[in-house]
Each structure stands twice: as C-alpha cells, then as structure tokens.
C-alpha positions as CSV (number, residue, x, y, z in Angstrom):
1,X,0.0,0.0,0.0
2,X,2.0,3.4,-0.4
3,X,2.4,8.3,-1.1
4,X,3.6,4.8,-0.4
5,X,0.9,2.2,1.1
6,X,1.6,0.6,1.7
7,X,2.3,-1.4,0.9
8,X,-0.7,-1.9,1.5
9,X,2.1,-0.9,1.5
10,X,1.1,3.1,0.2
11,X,3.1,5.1,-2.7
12,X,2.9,8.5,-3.8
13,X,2.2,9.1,-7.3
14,X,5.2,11.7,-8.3
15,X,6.8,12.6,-11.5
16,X,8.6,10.1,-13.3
17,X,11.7,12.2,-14.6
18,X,14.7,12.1,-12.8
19,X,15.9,14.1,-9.6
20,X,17.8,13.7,-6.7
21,X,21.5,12.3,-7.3
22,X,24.1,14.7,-9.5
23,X,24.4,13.9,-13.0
24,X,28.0,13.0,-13.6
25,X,29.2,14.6,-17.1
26,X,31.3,11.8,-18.4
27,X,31.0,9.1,-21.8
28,X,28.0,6.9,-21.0
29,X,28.3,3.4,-19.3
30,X,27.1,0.7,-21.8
31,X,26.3,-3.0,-20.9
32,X,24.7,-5.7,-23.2
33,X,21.7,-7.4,-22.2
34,X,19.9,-10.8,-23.9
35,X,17.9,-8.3,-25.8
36,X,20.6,-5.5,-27.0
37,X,22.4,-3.2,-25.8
38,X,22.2,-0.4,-23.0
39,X,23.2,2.8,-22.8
40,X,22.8,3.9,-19.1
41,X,24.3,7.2,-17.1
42,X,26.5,7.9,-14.7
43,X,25.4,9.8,-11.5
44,X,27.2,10.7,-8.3
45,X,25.3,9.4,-4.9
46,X,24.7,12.2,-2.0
47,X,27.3,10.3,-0.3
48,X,29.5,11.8,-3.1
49,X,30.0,7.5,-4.3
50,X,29.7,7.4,-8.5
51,X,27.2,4.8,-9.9
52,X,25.7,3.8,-13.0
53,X,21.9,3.8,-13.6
54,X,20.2,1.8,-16.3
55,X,16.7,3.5,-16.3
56,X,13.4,2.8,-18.1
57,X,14.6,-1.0,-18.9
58,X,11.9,-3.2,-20.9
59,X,11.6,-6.1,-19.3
60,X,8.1,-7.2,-21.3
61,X,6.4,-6.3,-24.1
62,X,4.1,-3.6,-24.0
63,X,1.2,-5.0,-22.4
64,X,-1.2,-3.1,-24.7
65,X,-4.3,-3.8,-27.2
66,X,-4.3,-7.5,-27.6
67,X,-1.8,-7.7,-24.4
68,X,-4.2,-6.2,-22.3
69,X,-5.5,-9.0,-19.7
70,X,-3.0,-11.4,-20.7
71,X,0.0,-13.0,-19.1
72,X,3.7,-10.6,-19.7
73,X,5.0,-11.4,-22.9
74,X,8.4,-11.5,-23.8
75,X,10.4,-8.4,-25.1
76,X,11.7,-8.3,-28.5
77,X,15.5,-8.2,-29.0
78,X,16.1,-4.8,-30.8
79,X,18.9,-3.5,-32.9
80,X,21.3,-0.6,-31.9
81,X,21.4,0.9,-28.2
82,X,18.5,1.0,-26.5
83,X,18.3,4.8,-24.4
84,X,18.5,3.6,-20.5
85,X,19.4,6.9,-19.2
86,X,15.3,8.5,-18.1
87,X,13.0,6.9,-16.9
88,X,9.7,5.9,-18.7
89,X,6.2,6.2,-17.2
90,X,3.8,4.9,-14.3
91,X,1.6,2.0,-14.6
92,X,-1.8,3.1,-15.1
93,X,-3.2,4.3,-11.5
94,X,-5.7,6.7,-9.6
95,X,-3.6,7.0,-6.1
96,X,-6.8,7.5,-3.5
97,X,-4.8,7.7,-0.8
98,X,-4.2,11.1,-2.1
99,X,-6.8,13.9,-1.9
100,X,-8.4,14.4,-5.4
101,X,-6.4,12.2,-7.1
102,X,-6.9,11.8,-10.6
103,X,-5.6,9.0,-13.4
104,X,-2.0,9.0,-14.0
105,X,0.5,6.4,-16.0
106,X,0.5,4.4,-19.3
107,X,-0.2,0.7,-20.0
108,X,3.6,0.5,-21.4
109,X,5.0,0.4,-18.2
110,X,6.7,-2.6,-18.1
111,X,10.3,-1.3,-16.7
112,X,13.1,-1.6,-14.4
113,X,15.6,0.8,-13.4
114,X,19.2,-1.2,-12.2
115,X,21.4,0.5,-10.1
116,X,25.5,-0.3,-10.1
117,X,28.5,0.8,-8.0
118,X,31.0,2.4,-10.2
119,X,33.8,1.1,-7.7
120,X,32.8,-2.3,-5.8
121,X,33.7,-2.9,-2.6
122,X,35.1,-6.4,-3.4
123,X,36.5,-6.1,-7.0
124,X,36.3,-9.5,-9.0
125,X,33.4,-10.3,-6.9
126,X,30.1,-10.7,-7.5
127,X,27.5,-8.5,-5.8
128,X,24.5,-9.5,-3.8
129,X,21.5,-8.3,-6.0
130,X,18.5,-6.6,-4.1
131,X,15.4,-6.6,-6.3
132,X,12.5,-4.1,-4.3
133,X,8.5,-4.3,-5.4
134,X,6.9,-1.0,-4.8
135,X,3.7,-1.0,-2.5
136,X,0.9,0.8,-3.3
137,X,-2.1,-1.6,-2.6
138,X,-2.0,-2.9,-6.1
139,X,-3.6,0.4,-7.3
140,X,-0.5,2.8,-6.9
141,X,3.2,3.4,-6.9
142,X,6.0,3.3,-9.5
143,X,10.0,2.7,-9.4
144,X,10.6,6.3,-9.7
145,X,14.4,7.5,-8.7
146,X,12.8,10.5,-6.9
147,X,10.9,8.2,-4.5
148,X,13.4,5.2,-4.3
149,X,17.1,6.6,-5.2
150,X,19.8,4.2,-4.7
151,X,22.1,6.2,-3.0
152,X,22.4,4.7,0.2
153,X,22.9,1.4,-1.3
154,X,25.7,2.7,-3.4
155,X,27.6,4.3,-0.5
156,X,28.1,0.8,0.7
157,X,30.1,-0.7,-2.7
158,X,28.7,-4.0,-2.5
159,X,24.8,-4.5,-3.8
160,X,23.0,-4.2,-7.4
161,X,19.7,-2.2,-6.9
162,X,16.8,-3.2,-9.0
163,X,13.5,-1.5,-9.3
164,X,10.5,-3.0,-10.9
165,X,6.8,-1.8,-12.1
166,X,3.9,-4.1,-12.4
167,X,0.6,-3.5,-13.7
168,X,-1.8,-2.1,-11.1
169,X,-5.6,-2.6,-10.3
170,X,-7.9,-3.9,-13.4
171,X,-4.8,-4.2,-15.7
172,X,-2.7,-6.0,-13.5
173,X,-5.5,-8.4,-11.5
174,X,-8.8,-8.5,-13.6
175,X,-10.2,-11.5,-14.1
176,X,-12.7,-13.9,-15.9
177,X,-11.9,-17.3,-13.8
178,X,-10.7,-19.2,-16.8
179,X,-7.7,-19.0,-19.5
180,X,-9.1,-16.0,-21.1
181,X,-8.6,-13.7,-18.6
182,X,-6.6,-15.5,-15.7
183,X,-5.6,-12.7,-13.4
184,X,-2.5,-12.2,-11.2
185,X,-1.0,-10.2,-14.6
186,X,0.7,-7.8,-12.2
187,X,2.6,-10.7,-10.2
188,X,3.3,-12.5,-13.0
189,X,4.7,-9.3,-14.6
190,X,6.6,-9.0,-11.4
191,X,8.3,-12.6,-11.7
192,X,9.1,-11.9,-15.3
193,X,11.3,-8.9,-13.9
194,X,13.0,-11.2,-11.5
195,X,13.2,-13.7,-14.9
196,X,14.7,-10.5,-16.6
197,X,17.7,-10.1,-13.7
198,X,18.4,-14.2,-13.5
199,X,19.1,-14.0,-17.2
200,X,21.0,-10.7,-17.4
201,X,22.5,-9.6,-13.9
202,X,25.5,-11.4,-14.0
203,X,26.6,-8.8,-17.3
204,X,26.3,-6.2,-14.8
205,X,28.4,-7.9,-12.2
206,X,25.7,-9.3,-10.3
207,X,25.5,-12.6,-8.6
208,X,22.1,-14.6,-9.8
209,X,23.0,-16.9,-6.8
210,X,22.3,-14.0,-4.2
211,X,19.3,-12.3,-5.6
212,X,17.2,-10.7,-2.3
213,X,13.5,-9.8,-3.2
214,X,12.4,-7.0,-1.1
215,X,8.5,-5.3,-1.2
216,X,7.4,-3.0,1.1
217,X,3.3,-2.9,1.7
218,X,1.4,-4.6,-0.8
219,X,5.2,-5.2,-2.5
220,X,5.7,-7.4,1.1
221,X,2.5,-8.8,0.3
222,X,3.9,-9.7,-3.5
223,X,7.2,-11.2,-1.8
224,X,5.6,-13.6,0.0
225,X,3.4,-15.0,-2.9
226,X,6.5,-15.2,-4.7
227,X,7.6,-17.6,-1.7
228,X,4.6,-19.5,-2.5
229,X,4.1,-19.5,-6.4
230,X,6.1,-22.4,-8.1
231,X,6.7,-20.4,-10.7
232,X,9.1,-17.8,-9.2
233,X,10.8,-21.2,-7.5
234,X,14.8,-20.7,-7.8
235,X,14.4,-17.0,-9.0
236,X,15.6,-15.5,-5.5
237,X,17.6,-16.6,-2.3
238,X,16.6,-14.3,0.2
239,X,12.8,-13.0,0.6
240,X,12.1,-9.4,2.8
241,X,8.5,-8.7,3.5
242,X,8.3,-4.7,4.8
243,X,5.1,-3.9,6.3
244,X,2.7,-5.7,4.1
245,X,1.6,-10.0,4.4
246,X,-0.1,-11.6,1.7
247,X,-2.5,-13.7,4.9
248,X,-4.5,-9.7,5.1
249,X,-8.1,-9.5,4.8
250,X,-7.8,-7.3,1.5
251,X,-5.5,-9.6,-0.2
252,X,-8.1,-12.6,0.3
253,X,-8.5,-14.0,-3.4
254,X,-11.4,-12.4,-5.2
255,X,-14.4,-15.5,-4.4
256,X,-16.4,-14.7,-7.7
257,X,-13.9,-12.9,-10.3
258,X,-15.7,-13.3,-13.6
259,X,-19.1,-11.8,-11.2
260,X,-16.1,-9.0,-10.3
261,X,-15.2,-8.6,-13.9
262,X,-19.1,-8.0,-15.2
263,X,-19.5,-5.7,-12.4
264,X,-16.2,-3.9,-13.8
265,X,-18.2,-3.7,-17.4
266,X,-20.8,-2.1,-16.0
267,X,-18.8,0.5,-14.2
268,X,-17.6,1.6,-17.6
269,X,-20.9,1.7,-19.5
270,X,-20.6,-2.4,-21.0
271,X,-24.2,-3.2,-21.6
272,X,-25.1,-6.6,-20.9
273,X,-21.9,-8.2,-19.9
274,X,-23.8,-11.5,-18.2
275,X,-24.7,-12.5,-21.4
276,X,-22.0,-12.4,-22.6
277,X,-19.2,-15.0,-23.2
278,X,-15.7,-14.5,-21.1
279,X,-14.0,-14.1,-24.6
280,X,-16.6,-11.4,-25.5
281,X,-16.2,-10.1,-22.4
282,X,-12.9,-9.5,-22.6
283,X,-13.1,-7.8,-26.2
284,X,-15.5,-5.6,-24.7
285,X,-13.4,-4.3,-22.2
286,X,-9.6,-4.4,-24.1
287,X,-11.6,-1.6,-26.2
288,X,-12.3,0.9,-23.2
289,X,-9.8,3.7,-23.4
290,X,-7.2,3.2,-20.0
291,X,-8.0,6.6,-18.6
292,X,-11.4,5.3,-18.4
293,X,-11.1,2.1,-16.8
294,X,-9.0,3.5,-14.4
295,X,-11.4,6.3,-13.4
296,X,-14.0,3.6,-13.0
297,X,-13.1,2.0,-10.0
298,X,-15.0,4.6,-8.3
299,X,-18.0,3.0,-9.1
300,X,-17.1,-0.1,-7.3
301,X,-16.8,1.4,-4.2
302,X,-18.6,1.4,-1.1
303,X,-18.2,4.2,0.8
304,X,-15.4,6.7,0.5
305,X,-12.4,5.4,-1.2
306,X,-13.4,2.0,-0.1
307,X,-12.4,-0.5,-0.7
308,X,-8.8,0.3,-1.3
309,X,-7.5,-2.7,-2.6
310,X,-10.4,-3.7,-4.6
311,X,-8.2,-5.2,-7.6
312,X,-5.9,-8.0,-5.5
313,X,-4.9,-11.6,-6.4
314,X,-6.8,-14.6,-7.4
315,X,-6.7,-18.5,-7.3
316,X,-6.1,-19.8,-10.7
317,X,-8.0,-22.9,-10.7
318,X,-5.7,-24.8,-13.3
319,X,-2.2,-25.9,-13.7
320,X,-0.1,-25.0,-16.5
321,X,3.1,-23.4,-17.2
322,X,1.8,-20.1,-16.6
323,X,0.0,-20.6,-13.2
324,X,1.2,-18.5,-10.5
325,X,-0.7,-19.8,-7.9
326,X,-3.9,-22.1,-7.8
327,X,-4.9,-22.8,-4.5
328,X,-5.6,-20.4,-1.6
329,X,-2.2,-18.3,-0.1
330,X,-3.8,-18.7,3.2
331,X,-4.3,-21.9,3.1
332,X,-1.1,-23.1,1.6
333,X,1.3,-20.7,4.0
334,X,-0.3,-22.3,6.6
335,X,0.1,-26.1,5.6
336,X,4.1,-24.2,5.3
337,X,4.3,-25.0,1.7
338,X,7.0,-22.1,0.6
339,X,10.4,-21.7,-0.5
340,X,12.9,-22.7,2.1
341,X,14.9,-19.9,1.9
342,X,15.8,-16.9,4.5
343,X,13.7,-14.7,4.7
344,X,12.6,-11.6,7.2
345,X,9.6,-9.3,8.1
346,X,9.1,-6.3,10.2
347,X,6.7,-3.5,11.1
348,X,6.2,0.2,12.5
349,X,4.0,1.7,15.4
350,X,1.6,3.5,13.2
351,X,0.8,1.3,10.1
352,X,-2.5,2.4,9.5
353,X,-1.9,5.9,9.1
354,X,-1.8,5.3,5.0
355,X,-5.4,5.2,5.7
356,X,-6.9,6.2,9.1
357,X,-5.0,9.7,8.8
358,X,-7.7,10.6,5.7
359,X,-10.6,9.6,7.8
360,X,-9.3,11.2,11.0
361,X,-8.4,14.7,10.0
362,X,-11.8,15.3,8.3
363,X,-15.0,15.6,10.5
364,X,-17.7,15.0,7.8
365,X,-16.4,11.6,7.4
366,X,-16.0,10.8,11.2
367,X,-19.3,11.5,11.1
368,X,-20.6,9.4,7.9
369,X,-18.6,6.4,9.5
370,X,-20.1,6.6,12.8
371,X,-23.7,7.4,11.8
372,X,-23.2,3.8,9.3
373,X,-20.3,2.5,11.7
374,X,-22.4,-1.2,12.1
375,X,-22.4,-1.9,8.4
376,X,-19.3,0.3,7.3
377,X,-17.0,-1.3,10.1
378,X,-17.2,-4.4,9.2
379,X,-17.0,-4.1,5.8
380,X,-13.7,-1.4,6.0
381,X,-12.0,-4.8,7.6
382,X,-13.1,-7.9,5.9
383,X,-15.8,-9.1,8.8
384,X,-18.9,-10.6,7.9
385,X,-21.6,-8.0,9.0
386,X,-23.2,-9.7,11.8
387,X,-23.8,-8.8,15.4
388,X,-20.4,-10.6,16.5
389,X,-17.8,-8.6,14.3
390,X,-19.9,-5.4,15.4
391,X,-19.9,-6.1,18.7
392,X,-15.6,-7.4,18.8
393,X,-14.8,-4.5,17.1
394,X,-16.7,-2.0,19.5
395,X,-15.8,-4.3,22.9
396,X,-12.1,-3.8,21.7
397,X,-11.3,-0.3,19.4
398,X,-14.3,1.6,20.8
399,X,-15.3,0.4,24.5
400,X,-16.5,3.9,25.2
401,X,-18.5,4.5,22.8
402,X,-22.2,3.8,22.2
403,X,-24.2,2.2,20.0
404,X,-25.5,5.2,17.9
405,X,-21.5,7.3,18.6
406,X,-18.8,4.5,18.4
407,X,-16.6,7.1,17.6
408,X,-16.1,10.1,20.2
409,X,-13.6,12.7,20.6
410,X,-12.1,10.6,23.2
411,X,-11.2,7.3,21.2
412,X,-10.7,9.2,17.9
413,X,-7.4,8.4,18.0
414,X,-8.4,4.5,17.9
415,X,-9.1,4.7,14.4
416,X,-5.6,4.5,13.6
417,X,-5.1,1.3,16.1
418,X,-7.7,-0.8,13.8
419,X,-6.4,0.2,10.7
420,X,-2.8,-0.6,11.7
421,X,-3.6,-4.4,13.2
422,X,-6.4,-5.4,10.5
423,X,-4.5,-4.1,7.4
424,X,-1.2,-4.7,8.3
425,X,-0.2,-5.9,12.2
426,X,-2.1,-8.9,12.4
427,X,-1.6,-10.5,8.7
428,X,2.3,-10.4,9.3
429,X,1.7,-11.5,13.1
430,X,-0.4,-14.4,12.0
431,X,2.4,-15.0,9.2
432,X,5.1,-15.3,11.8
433,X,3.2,-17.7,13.6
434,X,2.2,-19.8,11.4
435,X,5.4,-20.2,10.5
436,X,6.1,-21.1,13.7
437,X,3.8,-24.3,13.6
438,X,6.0,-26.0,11.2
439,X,9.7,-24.6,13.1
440,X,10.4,-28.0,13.1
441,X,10.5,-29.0,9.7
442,X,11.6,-25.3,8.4
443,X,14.9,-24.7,6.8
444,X,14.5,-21.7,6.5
445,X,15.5,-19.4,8.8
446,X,13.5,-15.5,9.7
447,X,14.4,-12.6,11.4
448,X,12.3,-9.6,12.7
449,X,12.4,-6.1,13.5
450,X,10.0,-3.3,14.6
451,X,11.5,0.4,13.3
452,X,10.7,2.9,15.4
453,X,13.2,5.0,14.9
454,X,11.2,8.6,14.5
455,X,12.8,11.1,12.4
456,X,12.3,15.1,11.3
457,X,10.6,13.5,8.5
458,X,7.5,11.4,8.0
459,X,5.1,10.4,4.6
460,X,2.0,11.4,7.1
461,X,2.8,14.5,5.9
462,X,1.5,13.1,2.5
463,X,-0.9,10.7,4.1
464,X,-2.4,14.0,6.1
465,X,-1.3,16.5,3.8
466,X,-0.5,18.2,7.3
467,X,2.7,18.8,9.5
468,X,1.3,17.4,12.5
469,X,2.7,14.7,14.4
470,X,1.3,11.1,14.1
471,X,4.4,9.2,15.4
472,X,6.6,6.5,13.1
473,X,4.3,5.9,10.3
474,X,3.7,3.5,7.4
475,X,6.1,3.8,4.7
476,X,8.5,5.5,7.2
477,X,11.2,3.1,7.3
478,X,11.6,3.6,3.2
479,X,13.6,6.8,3.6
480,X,16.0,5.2,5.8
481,X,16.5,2.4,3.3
482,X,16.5,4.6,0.3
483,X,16.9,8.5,-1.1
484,X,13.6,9.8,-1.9
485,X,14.6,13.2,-2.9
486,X,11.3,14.1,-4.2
487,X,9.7,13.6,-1.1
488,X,12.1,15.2,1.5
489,X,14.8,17.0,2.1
490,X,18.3,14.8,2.4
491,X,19.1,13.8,6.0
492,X,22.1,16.2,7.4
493,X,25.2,14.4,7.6
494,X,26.1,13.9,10.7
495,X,22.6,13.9,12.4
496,X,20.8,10.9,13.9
497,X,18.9,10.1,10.9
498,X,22.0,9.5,8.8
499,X,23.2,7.0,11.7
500,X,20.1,5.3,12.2
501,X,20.3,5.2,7.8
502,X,23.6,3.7,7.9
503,X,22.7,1.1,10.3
504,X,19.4,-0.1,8.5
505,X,21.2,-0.4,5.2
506,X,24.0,-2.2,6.7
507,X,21.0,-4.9,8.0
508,X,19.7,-5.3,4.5
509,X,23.3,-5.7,3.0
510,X,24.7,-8.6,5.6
511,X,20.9,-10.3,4.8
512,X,21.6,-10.0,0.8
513,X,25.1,-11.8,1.6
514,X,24.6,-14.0,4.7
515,X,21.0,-14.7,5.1
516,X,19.9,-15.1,8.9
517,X,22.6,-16.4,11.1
518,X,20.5,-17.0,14.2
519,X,16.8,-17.3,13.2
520,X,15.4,-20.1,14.6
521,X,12.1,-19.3,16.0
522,X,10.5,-21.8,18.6
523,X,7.1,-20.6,20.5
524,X,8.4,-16.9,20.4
525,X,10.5,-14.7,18.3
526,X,13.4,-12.7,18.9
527,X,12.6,-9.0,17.9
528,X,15.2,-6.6,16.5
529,X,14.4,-2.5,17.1
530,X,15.8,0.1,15.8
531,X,15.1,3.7,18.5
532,X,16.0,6.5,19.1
533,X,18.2,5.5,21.6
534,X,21.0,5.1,19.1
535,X,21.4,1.2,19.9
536,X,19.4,-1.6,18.4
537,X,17.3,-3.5,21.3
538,X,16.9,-7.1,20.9
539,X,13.4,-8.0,22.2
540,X,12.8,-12.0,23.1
541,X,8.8,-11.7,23.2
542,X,6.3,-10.3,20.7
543,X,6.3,-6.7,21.5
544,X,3.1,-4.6,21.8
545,X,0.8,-4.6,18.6
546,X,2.7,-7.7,18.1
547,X,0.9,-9.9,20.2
548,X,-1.5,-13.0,21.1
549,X,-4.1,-11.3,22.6
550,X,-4.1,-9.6,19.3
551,X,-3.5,-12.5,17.1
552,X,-6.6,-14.4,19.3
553,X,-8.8,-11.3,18.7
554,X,-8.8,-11.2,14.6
555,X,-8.5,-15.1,14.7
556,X,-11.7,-15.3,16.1
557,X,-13.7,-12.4,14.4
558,X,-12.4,-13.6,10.7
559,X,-13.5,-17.1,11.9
C-alpha cells in the first residue's frame, strides 16, 4: 500500500523524470543485455560515491491492445542501443490515498531501473542483488528514482539495486476465472522482472545466486506469494516482506472474479456483460480507453475510497506453465508450503496511518462512518456483518462509545489502532506464527524487526497533507532504506537520521550476503528494534501490537 501504502504498502504518485542524485558529465556506461544493448548514465550518490543507472529497462512487451488481460509477454531483441538513461512512465493508476487524485501512468510500463556501483567494494566479486517491489495496494506506486534513489545502497560498494513496475488494479489483476482472462497479470509481470535479472544480472556484475527480493506494503504482500508460487521457485535466495503480508483480509483472493469482472463492465458503461461470453467479455473491455477504466473504480466502491485494494490476487484454478498460484495463499502458507529460503519481516508503530490519517483529519467523514459504523466497520475490515464482528470490534477499538457514537472525541485516535492491526499488524503476526507451527520442519531461517526510529521527517505528511505529528508511520522506514529526494529533504550528515540510515542499510546488506545467522524461531521470536536511543534493542517476546491477545482477537472475528 503506499504516497507509499503501503504497501498496502502506500506510494505517492510523483513525476517520473529524474531528480535527486548529481548527474556525472562523463561518456555513458554501456552494458549488453539478452535483448541488445544499454546505454545507461552515470550519476554521483549524496554520499559523493559514482554509480551507473540503467533507467526505463523493458523487461516485457508492452502489455497493450491484444496484451491487455493477458499473461507478460516477452520483449523483442532490438537492434542498436536502446536509451536507458530517463525513466519511462507509471503503470496506469488513480492514487486514492491522495486527496483528489486523478488517473496517471500508461499501459507500457513494463520497466526496471538497475542501479550499479562504479567502484565495488570487493573487485572480481560478485555482488549480492537486491530486487524491491513497490507498495501501493496494487492500485499505486512506480520505481521512480525520486521516491526510491539508490544512494544509500551505493555508498556501501557492494549491492545491485533493482527497481521493478507491475501493472496495477484492473490491468494488473482483472479477471474472468478461466484461461481468457486468468488474473494475477501484475505478479506475473513481477516474476518476469525477477526472470529479466536471472538472465541478465551477471553482465552487470551481479551474482544470480544472491538475488534478495524485497517489497514493502502490498510489495511485502507480493514477496511472499513469490515464496509461495512455483513459478518464481529458484528466482531468488533471500525474501524481505516490509510492512505488508499476503495472509491480510484485502489480499483474500477475489471469491467470484468473472461476477467481479461484469460488475467492472458495467462501471464503464458495457451493456449486458452476463450475457456475454468470457472471450466477448474481454473484447469488450480491451476496447475501453485506459484513462477510463482507471477512473472507473469509483464505481465499485462502497463508501469513500473503499475498498482500497479492490483489484488483488486470485486462485487460478488450473495448472499450467503459466500458473502462479492455484490454490488459496492462506491456506497453503499455513500447511508451510513455501520456498525454504531466509527470509525476514518487520513493522512500525503506526501502520494504519496510510489510511486512518484521511478519515481522522476530516469531521464529515468521522461523522458518515459513525452514523453507518455497524455496516461500514465491518466491511472497512473484511468481517462478515453480523452482530459478533460489530460487537468485537466496539468491545475492543471503541469500548466507550455507544451504539449510535462508536466514535467520540475521546477514542478518535483509535481509528488509527484498527487500521494498523487489521491491514497490516495482524496479517504479518499471524504469518510469523504460522510459520512457527512447522519450526520443526523449516529450513528456513527469519528474522524480525520493529523500526521505530522517528525522524524530522515522515510520509504522514502526505498521508495527512499536514505537519502534525502522528508518530513512526507507514512507509517511514523507506527513507532510511532509500533516497527519496522528491519527497524530503536529504538527512544532514552527521545527524541521527543519517546513523540510524547507515545502520538499517547495513542490515539489508549482511541479509543479501549472509541470510539469517541465528533465526530459529521456537514458541516466540526474537525481535530486532531500531530507536531512538541510538542502539538496536533485541526483544525475546512479541512486542506490543505484536501480540497473542491480538492475534486471538482477529482469529476469532475472521472465523
């Protein structure tokens, strides 16, 4: 969701021309790929380190006219140098975690931008490859340099940087049930991009061996069905899920998709799409101009901006070579049937603030979701609407409150706490302990940590489009782990927030290398914070918000 879900993992929709780093005037770095030849451009980090940048990579064909609702297909090899020095556009997206947001991107948007160290740290030696998935709930985000510059990486001399794009809401997950339209376009774009690096990385002095796929949001969410998908087996060694599991309520798999993808023809003025044939169907809507289906989604929402993730993944109830998953996510993590690799997840205080901070701040819709808040409540996190969700979710977020006036001016600040443990708290809680169950058959080992380091800067600022102060919030952890020049100002250098920077980079780079050394989770986990007191706490117990009282809580009401 991401100005950054996310992910969801939230993610601002900004400008997709280049900012941040200094340009560095000298000849252009060229590398060949399996399709051609790459020209890419040199820049200079903020750390004053030199790197190359190959920007605006194809990694797919255009998924466009016929392409539309089909599986990625592969690029063409072209002739000459291909221009890798600006990046191209957006994936197709209306951003409604931003006020009046309107319809941005194109349907060619199937790029990477690769990021290289002029000078390694280890010369001769392969680097560790870190591949990141943008949040956004599947509706938003992009791999823009301005939001996810790769300078902190390329201070340290020893990792590759890739950024991907995916397509995002009807493009990237509509669909009809069957072969016509399977759905799941938007992972499957996403595992051709990790195809794309096992193929090619090694020419830029990459190590295909040590390939870490990292997501924050609804990009966490994407890394972990990439753990469980058979197809994107043997693409990656190490897996990083930032603030986003794919076990949330909004990532259930669409029950009815072809009902979902009717209901999508109406929203854009289809007639009669029951009658019709999925192939017909299909035609129908590959024929709608993109700026219009995008605009649509309004129509298939409920209240508000809800729901937010109303494009997500499907099962695909047939195996072929194409199939990126077919059976339930929740139902195969739990049975523990993933990748055995290393992997690691973490969190922040205030993950709901992608969401709650829109609902918060303005008192007309306080009062719309109180004056509906025993229908809307449950619907806002996936409970069936029935006097025992209403009544759990009152007992526990809203114990003050009445049964006309849940909300009053004293809880109003509980609004963020259900939005942080239904959306994002809980799904990567129940992950961890799930994984648990099956410790003893495991190889692979996990680490955690909780950030809540809190800085000068913070994306509620975009999430509130205010200054105020709503603690460590979703997405917050991102500017640590990357530049995002567009968004703030650079940290100072010798401030705190360049050494809590230094030391959360560091973490990702031993993972990409070394994996977990001492992961081995029996009935609790180990948690690793980074705080503001300058020192990294290792906690032995689930911490608060991390908990089984919590974990017992949304068991029971999703049950």
């Amino acid at each position: 969701m991401d100005a950054h879900f996310v992910t969801f993992a939230l993610i601002l929709l900004i400008s997709s021309g280049i900012s941040g780093s200094k340009d560095t005037p000298n000849i252009s770095p060229q590398t060949c790929v399996s399709e051609g030849c790459l020209r890419g451009r040199y820049f200079t980090s903020y750390g004053g380190k030199r790197f190359e940048a190959y920007l605006g990579v194809p990694f797919a064909a255009p998924p466009v006219g016929e392409y539309r609702f089909k599986n990625p297909q592969a690029i063409q090899p072209w002739t000459g140098v291909y221009d890798a020095s600006f990046e191209r556009s957006k994936c197709v997206q209306k951003n409604d975690l931003l006020p009046n947001a309107a319809v941005e991107g194109s349907e060619d948007c199937l790029y990477l931008n690769l990021y290289k160290p002029v000078t390694a740290k280890n010369p001769g030696k392969p680097m560790a490859v870190m591949v990141f998935i943008h949040g956004g709930g599947y509706f938003a985000g992009s791999a823009s340099m301005g939001e996810f510059g790769p300078d902190r990486l390329m201070d340290t001399g020893e990792v590759i940087l890739v950024v991907i794009q995916y397509r995002l809401g009807a493009f990237g997950f509509l669909s009809t049930g069957d072969r016509v339209a399977p759905g799941n376009f938007g992972l499957k774009d996403q595992n051709a991009a990790l195809r794309w690096v096992q193929r090619n990385i090694a020419r830029f002095g990459g190590d295909p061996a040590l390939v870490t796929l990292l997501g924050q949001s609804a990009g966490g969410a994407s890394v972990q069905m990439h753990m469980m998908s058979p197809l994107s087996k043997g693409l990656f060694s190490r897996a990083v899920m930032m603030s986003g599991s794919a076990l949330g309520f909004w990532h259930r798999p669409i029950e009815d998709p072809l009902k979902f993808a009717q209901e999508q023809a109406v929203a854009v003025g289809i007639a009669s799409p029951t009658s019709m044939s999925t192939e017909e169907l299909i035609r129908a809507l590959r024929e709608v101009d993109a700026i219009e289906l995008g605009k649509s989604i309004d129509n298939l929402k409920f209240w508000f901006v809800y729901p937010l993730a109303a494009y997500h993944p499907v099962v695909e109830n047939y195996v072929d070579s194409e199939t990126f998953i077919s059976e339930d996510p929740n139902v195969v993590w739990a049975r523990g049937e993933y990748h055995q690799i290393p992997w690691r997840t973490g969190f922040v205080p205030n993950e709901g603030a992608f969401s709650s901070l829109q609902i918060l701040l303005n008192a007309s819709l306080v009062a719309e979701l109180n004056e509906h808040a025993e229908s809307y409540m449950p619907r806002l996190f996936g409970c069936k609407e029935n006097e025992k969700s209403r009544r759990m979710l009152r007992q526990r977020f809203f114990p003050d409150g009445t049964d006309t006036q849940w909300i009053t001016d004293a809880n109003l600040n509980k609004i963020q706490d259900i939005f942080s443990e239904a959306f994002i708290t809980y799904p990567i809680a129940l992950t961890v302990k799930q994984y648990v169950d099956h410790v003893e058959t495991n190889k692979n080992p996990i680490d955690l940590y909780y950030f809540s380091f809190k800085g000068n800067h913070s994306h509620s600022k975009y999430f509130s489009n205010t200054d105020l102060d709503f603690g460590v919030c979703h997405s917050d952890d991102l500017s640590y782990l990357f530049r995002s020049k567009d968004l703030f100002d650079d940290f100072e250098p010798d401030s705190p927030e360049t050494a809590a920077s230094a030391k959360l980079v560091d973490y990702y780079v031993r993972f990409a290398y070394d994996g977990v050394q001492d992961g081995t989770c029996q009935k609790k986990c180990a948690i690793l914070e980074f705080a503001n007191d300058a020192s990294q706490q290792v906690k032995t117990d689930y911490m608060d918000g991390f908990d089984d009282e919590m974990i017992a809580f949304w068991t029971e009401i999703y049950s």
